[in-house]
C-alpha positions as a printed NumPy array, in Angstrom:
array([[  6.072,  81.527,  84.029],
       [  8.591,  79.085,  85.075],
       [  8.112,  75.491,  84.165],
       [  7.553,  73.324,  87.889],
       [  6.923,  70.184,  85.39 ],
       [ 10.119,  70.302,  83.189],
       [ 11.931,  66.855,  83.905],
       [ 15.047,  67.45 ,  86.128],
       [ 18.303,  65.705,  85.255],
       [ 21.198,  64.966,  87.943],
       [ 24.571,  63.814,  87.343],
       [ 24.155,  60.356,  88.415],
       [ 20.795,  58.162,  88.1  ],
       [ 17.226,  59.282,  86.739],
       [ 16.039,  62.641,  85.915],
       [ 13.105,  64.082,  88.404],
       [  9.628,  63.959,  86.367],
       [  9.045,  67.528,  87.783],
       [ 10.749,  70.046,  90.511],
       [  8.797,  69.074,  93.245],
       [ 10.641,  67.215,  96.465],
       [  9.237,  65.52 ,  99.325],
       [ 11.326,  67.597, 102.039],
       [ 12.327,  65.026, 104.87 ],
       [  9.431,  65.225, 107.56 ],
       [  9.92 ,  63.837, 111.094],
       [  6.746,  62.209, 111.617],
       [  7.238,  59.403, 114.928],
       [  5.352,  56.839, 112.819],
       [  7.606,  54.244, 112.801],
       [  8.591,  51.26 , 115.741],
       [ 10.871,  51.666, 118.681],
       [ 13.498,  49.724, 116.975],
       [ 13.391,  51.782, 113.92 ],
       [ 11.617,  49.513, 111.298],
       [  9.172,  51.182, 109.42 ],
       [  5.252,  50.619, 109.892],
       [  2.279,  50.966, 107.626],
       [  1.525,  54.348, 108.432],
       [  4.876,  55.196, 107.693],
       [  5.147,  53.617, 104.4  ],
       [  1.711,  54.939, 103.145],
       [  2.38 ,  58.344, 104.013],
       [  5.314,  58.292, 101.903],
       [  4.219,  55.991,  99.093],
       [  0.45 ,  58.23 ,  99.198],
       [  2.818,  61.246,  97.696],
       [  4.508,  58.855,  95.04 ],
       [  1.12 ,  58.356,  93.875],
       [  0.434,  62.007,  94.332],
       [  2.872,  63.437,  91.515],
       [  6.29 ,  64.399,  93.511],
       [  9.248,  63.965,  91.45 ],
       [ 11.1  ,  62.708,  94.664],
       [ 10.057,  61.289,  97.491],
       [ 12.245,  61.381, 100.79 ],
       [ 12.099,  59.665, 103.616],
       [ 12.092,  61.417, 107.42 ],
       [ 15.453,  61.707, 109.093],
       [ 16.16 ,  58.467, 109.469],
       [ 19.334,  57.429, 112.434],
       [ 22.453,  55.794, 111.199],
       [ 23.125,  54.706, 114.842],
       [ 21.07 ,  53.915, 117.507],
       [ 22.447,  56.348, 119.779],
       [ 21.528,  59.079, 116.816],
       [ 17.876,  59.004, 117.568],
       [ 16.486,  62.179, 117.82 ],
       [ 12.459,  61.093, 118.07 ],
       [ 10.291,  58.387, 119.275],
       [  8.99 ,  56.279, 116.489],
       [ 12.16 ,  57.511, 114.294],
       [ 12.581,  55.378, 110.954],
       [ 16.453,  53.291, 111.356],
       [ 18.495,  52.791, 108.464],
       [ 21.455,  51.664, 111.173],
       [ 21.067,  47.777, 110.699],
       [ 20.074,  44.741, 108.124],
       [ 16.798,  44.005, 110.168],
       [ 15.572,  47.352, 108.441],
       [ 16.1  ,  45.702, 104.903],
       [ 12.636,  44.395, 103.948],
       [ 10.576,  47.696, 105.071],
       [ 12.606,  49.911, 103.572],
       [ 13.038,  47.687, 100.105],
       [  9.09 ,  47.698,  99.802],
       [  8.977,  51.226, 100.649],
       [ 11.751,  52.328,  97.529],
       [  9.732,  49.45 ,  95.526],
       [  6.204,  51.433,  96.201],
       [  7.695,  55.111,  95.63 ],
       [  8.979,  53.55 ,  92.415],
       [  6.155,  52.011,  90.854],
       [  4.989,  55.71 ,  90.768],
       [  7.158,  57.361,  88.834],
       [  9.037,  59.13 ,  91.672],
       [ 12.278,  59.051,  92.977],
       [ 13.341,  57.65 ,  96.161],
       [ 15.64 ,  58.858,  98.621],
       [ 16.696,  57.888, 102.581],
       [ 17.387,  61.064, 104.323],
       [ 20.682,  59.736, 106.851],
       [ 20.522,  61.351, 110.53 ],
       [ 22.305,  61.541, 113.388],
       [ 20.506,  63.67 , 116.078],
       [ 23.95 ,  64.427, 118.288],
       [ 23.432,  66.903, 120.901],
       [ 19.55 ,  66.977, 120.241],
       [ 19.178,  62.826, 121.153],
       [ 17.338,  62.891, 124.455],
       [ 18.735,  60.267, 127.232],
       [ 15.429,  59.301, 128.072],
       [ 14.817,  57.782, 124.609],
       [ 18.029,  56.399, 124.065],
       [ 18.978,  55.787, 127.531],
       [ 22.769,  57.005, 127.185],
       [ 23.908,  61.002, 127.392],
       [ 23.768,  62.504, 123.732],
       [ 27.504,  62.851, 121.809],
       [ 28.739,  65.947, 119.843],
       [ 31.823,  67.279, 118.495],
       [ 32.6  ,  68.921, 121.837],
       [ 31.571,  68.625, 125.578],
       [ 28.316,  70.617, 126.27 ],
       [ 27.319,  70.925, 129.754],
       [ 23.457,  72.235, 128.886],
       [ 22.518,  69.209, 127.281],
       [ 24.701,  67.009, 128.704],
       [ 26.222,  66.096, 126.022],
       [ 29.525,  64.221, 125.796],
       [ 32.506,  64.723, 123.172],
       [ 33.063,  61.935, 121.07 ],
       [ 36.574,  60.506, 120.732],
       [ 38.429,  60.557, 117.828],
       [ 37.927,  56.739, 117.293],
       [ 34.062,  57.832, 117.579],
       [ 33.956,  59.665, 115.365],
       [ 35.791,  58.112, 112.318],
       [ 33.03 ,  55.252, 113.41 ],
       [ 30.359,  58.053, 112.651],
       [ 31.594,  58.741, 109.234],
       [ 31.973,  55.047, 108.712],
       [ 28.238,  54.739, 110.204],
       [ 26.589,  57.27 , 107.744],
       [ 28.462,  54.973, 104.911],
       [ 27.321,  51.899, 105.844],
       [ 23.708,  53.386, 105.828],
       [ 23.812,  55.031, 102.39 ],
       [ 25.316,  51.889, 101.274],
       [ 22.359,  49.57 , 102.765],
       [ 19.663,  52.495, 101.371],
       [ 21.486,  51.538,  98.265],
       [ 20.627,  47.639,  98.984],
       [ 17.19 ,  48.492,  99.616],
       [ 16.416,  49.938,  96.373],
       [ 16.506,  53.889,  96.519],
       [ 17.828,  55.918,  94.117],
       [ 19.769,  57.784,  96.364],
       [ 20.131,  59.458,  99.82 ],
       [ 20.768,  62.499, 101.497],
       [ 22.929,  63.166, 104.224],
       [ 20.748,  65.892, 106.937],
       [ 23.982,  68.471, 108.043],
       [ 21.292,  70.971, 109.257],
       [ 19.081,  71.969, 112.114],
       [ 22.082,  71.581, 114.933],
       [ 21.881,  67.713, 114.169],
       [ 25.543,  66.066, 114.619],
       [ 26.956,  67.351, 110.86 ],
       [ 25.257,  70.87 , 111.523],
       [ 27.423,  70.837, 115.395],
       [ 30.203,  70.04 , 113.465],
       [ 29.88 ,  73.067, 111.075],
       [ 29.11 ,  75.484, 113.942],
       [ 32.378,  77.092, 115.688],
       [ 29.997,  77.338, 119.109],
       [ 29.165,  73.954, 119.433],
       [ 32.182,  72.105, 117.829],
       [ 35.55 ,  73.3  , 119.814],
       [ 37.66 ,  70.207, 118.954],
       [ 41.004,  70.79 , 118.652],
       [ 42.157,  67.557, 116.169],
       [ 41.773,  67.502, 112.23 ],
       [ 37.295,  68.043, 112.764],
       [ 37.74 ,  70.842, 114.795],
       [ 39.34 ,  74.345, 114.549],
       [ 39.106,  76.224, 111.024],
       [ 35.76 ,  75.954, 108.83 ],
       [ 38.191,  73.183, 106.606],
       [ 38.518,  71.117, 109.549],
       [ 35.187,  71.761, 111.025],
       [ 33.556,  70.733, 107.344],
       [ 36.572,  68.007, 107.24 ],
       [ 33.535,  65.33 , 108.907],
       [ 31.058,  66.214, 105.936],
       [ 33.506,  65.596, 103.034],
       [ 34.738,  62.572, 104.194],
       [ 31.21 ,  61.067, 104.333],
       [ 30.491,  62.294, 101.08 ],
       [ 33.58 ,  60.562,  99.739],
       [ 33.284,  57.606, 101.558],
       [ 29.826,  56.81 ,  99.97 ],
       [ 30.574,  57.731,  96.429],
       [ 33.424,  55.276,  96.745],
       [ 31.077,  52.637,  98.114],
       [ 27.913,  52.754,  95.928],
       [ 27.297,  52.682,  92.454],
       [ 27.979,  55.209,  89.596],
       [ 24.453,  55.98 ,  89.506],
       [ 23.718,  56.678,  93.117],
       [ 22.209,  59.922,  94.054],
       [ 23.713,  62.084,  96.928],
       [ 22.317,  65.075,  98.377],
       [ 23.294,  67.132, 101.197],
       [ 20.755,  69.018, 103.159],
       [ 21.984,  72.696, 104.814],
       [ 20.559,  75.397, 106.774],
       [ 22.805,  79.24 , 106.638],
       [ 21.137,  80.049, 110.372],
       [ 20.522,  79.603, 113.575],
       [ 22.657,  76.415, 116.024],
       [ 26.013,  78.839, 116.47 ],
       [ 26.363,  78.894, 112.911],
       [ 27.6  ,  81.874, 110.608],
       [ 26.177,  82.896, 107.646],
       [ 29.217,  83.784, 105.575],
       [ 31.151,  80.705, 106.45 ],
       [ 27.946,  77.978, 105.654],
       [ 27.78 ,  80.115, 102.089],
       [ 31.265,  79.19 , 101.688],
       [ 30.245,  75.8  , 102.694],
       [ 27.745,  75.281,  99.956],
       [ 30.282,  76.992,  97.642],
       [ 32.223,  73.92 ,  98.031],
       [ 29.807,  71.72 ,  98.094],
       [ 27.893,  73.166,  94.894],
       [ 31.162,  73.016,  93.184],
       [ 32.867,  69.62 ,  94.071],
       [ 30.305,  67.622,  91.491],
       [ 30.783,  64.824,  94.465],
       [ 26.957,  65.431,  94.969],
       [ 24.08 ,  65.496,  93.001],
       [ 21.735,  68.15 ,  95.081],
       [ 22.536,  70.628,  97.85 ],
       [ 18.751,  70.605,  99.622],
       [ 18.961,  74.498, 101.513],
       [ 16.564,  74.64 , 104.536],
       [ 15.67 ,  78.502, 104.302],
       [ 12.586,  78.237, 107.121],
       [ 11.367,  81.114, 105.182],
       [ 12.951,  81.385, 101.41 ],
       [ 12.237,  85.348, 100.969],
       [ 13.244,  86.683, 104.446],
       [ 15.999,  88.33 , 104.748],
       [ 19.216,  86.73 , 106.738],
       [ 19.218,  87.738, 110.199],
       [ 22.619,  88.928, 110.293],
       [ 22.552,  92.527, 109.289],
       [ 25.585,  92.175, 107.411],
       [ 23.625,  90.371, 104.572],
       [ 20.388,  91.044, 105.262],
       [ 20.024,  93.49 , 101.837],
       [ 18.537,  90.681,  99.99 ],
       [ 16.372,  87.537, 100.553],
       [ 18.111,  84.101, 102.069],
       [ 17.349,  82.497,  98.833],
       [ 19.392,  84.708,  96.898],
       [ 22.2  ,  84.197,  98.52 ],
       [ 22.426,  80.788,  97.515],
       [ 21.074,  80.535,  94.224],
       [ 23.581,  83.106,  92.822],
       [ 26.659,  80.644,  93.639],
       [ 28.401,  78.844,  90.904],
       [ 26.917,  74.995,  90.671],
       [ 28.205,  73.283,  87.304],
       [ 25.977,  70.519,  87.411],
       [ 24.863,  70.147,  90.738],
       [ 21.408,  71.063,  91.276],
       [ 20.259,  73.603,  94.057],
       [ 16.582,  73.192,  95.954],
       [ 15.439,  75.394,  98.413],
       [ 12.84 ,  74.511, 101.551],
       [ 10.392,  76.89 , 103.355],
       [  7.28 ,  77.98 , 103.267],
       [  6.499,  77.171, 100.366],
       [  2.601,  76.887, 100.619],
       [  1.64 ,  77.871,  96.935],
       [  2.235,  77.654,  93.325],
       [  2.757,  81.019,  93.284],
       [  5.912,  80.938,  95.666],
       [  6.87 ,  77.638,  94.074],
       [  7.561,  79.355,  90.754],
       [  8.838,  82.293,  92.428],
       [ 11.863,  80.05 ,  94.371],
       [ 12.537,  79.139,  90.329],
       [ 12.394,  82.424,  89.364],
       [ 14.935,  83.26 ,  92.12 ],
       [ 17.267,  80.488,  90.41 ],
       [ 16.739,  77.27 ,  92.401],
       [ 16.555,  74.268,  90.3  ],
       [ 13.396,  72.543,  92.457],
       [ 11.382,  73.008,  95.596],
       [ 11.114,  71.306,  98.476],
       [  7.858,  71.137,  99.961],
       [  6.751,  70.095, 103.785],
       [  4.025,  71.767, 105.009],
       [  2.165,  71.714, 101.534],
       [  2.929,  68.035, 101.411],
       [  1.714,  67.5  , 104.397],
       [ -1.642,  69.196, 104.113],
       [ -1.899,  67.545, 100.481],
       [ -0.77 ,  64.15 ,  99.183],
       [ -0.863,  65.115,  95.568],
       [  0.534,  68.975,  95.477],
       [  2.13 ,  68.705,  92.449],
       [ -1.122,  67.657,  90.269],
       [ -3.218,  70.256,  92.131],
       [ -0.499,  72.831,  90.924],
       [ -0.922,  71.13 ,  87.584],
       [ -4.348,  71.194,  87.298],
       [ -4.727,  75.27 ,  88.761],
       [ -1.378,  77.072,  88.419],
       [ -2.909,  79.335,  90.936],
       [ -3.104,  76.619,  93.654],
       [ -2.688,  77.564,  97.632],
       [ -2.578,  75.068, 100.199],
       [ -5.418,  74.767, 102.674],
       [ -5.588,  77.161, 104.852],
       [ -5.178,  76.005, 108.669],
       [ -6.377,  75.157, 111.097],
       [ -7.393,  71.876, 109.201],
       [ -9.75 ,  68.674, 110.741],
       [ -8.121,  65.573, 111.554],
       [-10.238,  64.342, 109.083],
       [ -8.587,  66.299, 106.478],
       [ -5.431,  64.904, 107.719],
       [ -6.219,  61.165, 107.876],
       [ -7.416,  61.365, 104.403],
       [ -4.05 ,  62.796, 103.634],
       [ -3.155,  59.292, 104.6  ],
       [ -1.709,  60.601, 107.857],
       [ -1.718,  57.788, 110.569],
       [ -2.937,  58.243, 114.413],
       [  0.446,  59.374, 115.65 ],
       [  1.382,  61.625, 113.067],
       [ -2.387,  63.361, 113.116],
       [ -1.593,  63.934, 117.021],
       [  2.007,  65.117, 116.251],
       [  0.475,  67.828, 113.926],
       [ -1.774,  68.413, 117.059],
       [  1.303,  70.069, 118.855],
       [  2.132,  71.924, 116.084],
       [  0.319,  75.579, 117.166],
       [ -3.054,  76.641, 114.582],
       [ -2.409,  73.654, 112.518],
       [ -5.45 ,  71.148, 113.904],
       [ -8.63 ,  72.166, 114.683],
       [ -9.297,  71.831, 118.361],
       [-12.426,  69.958, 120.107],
       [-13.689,  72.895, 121.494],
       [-13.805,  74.81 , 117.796],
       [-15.606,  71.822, 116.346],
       [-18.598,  71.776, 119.195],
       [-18.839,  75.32 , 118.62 ]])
């Protein structure tokens, strides 16, 4: 049986007590101008207390044209200081480790929450998105600094920079929605070219101790599989990070492209070379069962959202019964708010199909 409690060490800063991650969880909890609210900050701290190793915030915008939700935690000015310092002081006193996940929604912004057309890499007329300039985008990179280095003010251990879901680094990785033709555009180098520079940028600008993870997904957003592999081959073995996060969906399906669909997504990651970066994988991951099995499979730790979501304190459940499932949904909103879910997050779970139980199946 694989060993979900073993401590996990990282290149820079403090080892994890265990392998078990808060994954970054959108959750519209916080206040229009991005500063974090109670809710927020006891949802998050409520899973320090409950045993994860690491806690992460949500995607959190490094600009406020980056918003990609309302109620979206900022990290893109000072005035966001004091929330997020007692939030990193709260996770700490725990025993977990902290970490600001840093966003930039791109293409996916709406206008009518930001008020201006969304930016990507290139023009895209079905979203009306606009192509930022060069000048724009060297600001991005310099944006996505600045915020790891005020996380770093704030008191986390680290952060981790979200390149996935067909967010503004993921548009940049995909050859459909990025067709610039200067030095972040063209090859998978160039197109990657954004996503390195970051990465160096903030190692030169925070301490030696720092953590830095990079969250990926293989699929979906005009990406292809064999050239985001390649992507976290780099990544894995540049040692400029201390965690490559890998959002799977589903760890054990196979890859839809039927060129590598002979063995499970997870696979095809965990058999990379890493030196000393460690490798965590995300999706559904609902039970201790599957938790040791991603292990088994070769990732270092787990990521957990779902399982997080339905229970503050996973990892001691999993402790206490190493047979251990998650709820089974639907679930009450009562089961939820004692999760230490707030109002809007208990009505964003709403929209989520099966997960809460309706009106109409509680009268019955």
């Amino acid at each position: 049986m694989t060993d979900l409690f073993a401590p996990l060490s990282f290149t820079r800063g403090p080892a994890m007590k265990n392998r078990f991650m808060l994954a970054p969880l959108t959750n519209l909890q916080s206040y229009p101008d991005g500063k974090i609210s109670d809710d927020e900050h006891n949802w998050l701290s409520h899973r320090a207390t409950g045993g994860f190793g690491l806690v992460m915030t949500c995607a959190a915008h490094v600009q406020r044209i980056g918003q990609g939700f309302p109620g979206q935690l900022g990290v893109f000015s000072d005035d966001h200081l004091p929330g997020l310092t007692r939030l990193a002081a709260a996770i700490k006193a725990d025993g977990s480790l902290s970490s600001v996940q840093l966003h930039h929604a791109g293409l996916r912004s709406p206008k009518e929450l930001t008020g201006e057309a969304p930016v990507g890499p290139s023009e895209d007329a079905e979203t009306g998105t606009r192509a930022l300039s060069l000048g724009e985008v060297e600001q991005l990179i310099e944006d996505f600094i600045a915020a790891a280095v005020r996380a770093e003010k704030a008191g986390f251990d680290g952060v981790e920079l979200h390149g996935a879901h067909g967010y503004i680094l993921c548009a940049f990785l995909s050859p459909e929605t990025n067709r610039r033709e200067d030095r972040y555009g063209g090859s998978l180098e160039n197109r990657a070219r954004i996503v390195f520079e970051i990465i160096k940028g903030v190692r030169e600008r925070t301490g030696s101790g720092f953590q830095l993870g990079l969250r990926l997904s293989p699929e979906r957003f005009g990406l292809r599989f064999a050239e985001q592999r390649e992507v976290t081959r780099q990544m894995l073995a540049s040692g400029d990070l201390d965690y490559v996060d890998m959002s799977l969906w589903d760890s054990f399906k196979a890859p839809v492209e039927a060129e590598f669909a002979g063995r499970p997504l997870i696979d095809w990651f965990t058999d990379l070379p890493r030196g000393d970066t460690r490798l965590g994988v995300a999706g559904k991951l609902t039970t201790a069962e599957n938790c040791r099995k991603a292990l088994d499979h070769g990732a270092d730790f787990v990521l957990l959202g779902r399982a997080a979501i339905l229970h503050h304190d996973f990892p001691k459940k999993v402790a206490a019964d190493p047979n251990f499932h998650a709820a089974s949904l639907p679930v009450t909103r009562a089961h939820l708010e004692a999760e230490r879910l707030g109002p809007v997050f208990v009505n964003y779970m709403n929209t989520w199909k099966g997960f809460v139980v309706q009106e109409e199946e509680v009268e019955a």
